[in-house]
C-alpha positions in Angstrom: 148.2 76.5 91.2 145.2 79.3 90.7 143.5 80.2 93.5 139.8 79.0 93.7 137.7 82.2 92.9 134.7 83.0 95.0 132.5 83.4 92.1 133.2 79.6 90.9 132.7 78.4 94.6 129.2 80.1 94.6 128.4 78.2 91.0 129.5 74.7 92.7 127.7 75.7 95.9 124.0 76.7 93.9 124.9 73.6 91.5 125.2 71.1 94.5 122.4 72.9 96.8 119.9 72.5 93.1 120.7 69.2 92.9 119.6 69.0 96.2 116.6 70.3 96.0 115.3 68.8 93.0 116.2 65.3 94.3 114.4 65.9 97.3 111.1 67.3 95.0 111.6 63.8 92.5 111.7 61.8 96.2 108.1 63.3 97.3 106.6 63.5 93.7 107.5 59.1 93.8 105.8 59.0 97.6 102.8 60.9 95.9 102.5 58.5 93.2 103.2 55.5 95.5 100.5 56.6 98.4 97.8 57.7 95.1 98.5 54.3 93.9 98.2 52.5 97.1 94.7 54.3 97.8 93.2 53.3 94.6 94.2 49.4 95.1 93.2 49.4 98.5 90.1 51.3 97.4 89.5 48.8 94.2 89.4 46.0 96.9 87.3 47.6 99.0 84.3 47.7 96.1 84.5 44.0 95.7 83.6 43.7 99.0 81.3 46.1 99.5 79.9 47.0 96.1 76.8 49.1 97.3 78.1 52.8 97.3 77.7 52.9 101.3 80.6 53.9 103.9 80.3 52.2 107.1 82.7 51.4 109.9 83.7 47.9 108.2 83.8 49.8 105.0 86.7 52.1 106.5 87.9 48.9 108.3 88.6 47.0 105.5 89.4 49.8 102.8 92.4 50.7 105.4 93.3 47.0 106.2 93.8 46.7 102.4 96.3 49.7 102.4 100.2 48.9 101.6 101.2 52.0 103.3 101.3 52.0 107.3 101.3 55.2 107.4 97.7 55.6 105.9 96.3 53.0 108.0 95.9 55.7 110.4 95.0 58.7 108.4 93.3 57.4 104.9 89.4 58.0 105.0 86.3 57.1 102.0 84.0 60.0 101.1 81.0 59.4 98.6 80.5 62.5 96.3 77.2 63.1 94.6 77.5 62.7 90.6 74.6 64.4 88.6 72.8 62.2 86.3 71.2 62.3 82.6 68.3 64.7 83.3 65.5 62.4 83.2 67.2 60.4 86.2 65.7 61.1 89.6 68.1 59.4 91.7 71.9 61.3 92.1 74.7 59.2 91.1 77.5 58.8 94.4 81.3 58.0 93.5 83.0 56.6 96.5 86.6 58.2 97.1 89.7 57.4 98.9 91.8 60.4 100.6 95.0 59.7 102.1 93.9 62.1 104.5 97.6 63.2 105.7 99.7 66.7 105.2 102.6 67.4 103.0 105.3 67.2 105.8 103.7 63.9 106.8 104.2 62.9 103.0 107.8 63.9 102.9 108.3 61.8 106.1 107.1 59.2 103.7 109.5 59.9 101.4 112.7 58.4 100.6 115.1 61.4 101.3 118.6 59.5 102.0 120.1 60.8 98.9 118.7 64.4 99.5 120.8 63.6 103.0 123.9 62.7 101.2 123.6 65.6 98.9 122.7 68.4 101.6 125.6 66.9 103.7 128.1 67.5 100.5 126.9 70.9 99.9 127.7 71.9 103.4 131.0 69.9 103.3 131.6 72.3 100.4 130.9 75.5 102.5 132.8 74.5 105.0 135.8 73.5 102.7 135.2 76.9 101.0 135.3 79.0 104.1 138.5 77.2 105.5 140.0 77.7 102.1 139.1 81.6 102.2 140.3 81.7 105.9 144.1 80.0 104.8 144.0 82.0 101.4 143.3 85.2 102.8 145.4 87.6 102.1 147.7 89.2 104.5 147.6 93.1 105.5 151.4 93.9 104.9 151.5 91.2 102.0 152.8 92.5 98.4 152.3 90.3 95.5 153.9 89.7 91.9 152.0 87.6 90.4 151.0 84.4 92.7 153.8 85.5 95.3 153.7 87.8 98.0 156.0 89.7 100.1 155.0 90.1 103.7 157.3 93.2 104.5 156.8 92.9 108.1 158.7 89.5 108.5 160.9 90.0 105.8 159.3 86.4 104.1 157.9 85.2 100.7 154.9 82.8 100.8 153.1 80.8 98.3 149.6 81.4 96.7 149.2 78.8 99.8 150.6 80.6 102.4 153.3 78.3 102.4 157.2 80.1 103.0 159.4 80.1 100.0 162.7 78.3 100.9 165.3 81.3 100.1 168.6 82.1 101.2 169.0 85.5 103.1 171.0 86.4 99.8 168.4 85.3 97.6 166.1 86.8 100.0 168.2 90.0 99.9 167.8 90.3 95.8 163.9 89.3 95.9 163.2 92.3 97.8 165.0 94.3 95.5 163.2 93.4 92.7 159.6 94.1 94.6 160.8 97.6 95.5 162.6 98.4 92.2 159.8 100.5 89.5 158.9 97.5 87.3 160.6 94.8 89.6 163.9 95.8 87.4 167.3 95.8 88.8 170.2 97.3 86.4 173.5 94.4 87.0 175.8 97.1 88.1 173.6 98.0 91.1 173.1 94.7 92.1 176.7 93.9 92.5 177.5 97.2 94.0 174.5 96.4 96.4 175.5 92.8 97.6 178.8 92.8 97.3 180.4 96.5 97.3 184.1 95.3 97.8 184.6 92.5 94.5 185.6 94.0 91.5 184.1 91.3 89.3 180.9 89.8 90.4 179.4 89.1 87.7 179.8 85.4 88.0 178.9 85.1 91.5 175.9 87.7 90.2 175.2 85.2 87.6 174.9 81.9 90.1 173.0 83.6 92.3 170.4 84.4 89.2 170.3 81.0 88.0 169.7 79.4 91.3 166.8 82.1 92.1 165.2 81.0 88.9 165.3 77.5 90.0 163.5 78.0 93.1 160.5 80.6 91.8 159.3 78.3 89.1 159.2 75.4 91.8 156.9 78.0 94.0 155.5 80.4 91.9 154.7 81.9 88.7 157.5 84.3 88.5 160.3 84.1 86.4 163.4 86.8 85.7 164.6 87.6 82.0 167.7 89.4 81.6 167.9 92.1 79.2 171.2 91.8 77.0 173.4 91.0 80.5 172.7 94.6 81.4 169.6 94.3 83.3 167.3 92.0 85.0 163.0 91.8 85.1 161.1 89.9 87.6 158.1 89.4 85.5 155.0 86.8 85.4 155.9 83.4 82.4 154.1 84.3 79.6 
């Protein structure tokens, strides 16, 4: 299993925390559309009743008791803006307007921001599972690695790219730091039986069990694998 890379962590963190933010934008440009379209009904009404271009206090009354949005009730206000006229006209033109007369936070209130929730809560869940996932995958000071396994020379153990402990037998364990000393993880066959078992005359079966029993267990936790070079040598090497 490869090991999550910080870079692609950031990507899925800026992916999920854009998301985020542009749902939360599309929530507020829908309760800007919603409260412009609830002003001009309420405001349409309003005229029927009141058709002279006038604002009084049952004007406002009953512009805001025609308002949708609760909200607004309290906040929405008429204005009358002076429109000039053709130029022989003596009298101004005035264009009654509604305002919703509340701020932008007020606005987002307004909004429907349950899925901006969801997604800010996921992004965070996501930071969280990223720094936990940093904190186990860390690497350890005394740890040596061939490819996804390491060596922690202090305990005299092999772990995982997950920090998990390789199971090994102490002889196993005995050849697998060998082959992390040895230049190019390379062990000739000679040495190796002369190493582990000094007093056999003949170990090459024993040397070869041992081998093929090894293998077994690094491809079940690990990437490794060991080639044996014409029964004269042995590599611990990365699978191609």
């Amino acid at each position: 299993m490869k090991q999550l890379r910080p870079v692609h962590a950031l990507v899925v963190f800026c992916l999920l925390l854009g998301t985020t933010a542009a749902f939360s934008v599309g929530q507020y440009r829908l309760a800007e559309d919603a409260v412009l379209e609830d002003l001009h009904r309420a405001l349409t009404q309003t005229l029927r009743q009141h058709p002279h271009s006038v604002v009084t206090p049952d004007t406002i009354r009953d512009f805001r008791s025609h308002l949708v949005t609760p909200e607004l009730r309290a906040t929405a206000y008429l204005s009358l803006n002076c429109t000039k006229g053709d130029a022989d006209e003596v009298q101004p033109h005035y264009q009654m307007q509604a305002h919703a007369g509340c701020s932008p936070l007020m606005l987002l209130a307004m909004s429907d921001q349950r899925g901006t929730y969801c997604l800010l809560g996921a992004t965070l869940l996501w930071a969280v599972f990223y720094l936990l996932y940093m904190r186990r995958h860390r690497p350890l000071p005394s740890m040596q690695y061939v490819g996804n396994l390491g060596y922690d020379a202090t305990g005299g153990r092999f772990y995982t790219s997950d920090h998990q402990p390789v199971p090994l037998t102490p002889m196993q364990r005995d050849l697998m730091q060998r082959f992390f000393d040895a230049p190019a993880h390379t062990l000739y066959k000679a040495d190796i039986c002369d190493a582990l078992w000094p007093k056999k005359p003949d170990a090459s079966d024993t040397l070869y069990t041992l081998i093929r029993r090894l293998k077994t267990v690094l491809r079940q936790h690990s990437d490794l694998d060991i080639d044996s070079e014409r029964g004269l040598s042995y590599q611990l090497k990365t699978k191609q």
